[in-house]
C-alpha positions, 0 to 999 in steps of 0.5 A: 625150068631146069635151072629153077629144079636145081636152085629149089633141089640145092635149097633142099639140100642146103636145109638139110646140111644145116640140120645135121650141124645143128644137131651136131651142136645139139640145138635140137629146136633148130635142127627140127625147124631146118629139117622141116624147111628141107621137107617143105622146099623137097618135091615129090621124088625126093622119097626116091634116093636114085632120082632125087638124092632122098632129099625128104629121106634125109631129112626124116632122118634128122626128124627121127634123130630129134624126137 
């Protein structure tokens, strides 16, 4: 179970990563759907920086910087 929380945190994160050079580009429409993906793979301690790393947190960010 352990190694499944670490492959779906790392997707998360990967998803995130991807949304912050898309927005760097400027392709805002892909930046937003990466961000959504992080949002949707994030579990529920993804709200808590110190738990988590703030996985839903960085991806509201990116949200916010598109809209």
């Amino acid at each position: 179970m352990d190694g499944a929380i670490t492959r779906e945190h790392r997707g998360t994160e990967l998803y995130s990563c991807l949304a912050s050079l898309a927005l760097k580009v400027n392709d805002k429409l892909l930046a937003k759907a990466l961000a959504l993906k992080a949002l949707k793979s994030s579990n529920s301690s993804g709200w808590d920086s110190f738990y988590d790393g703030g996985s839903r947190i960085k991806a509201f960010e990116i949200l916010s910087k598109v809209d």
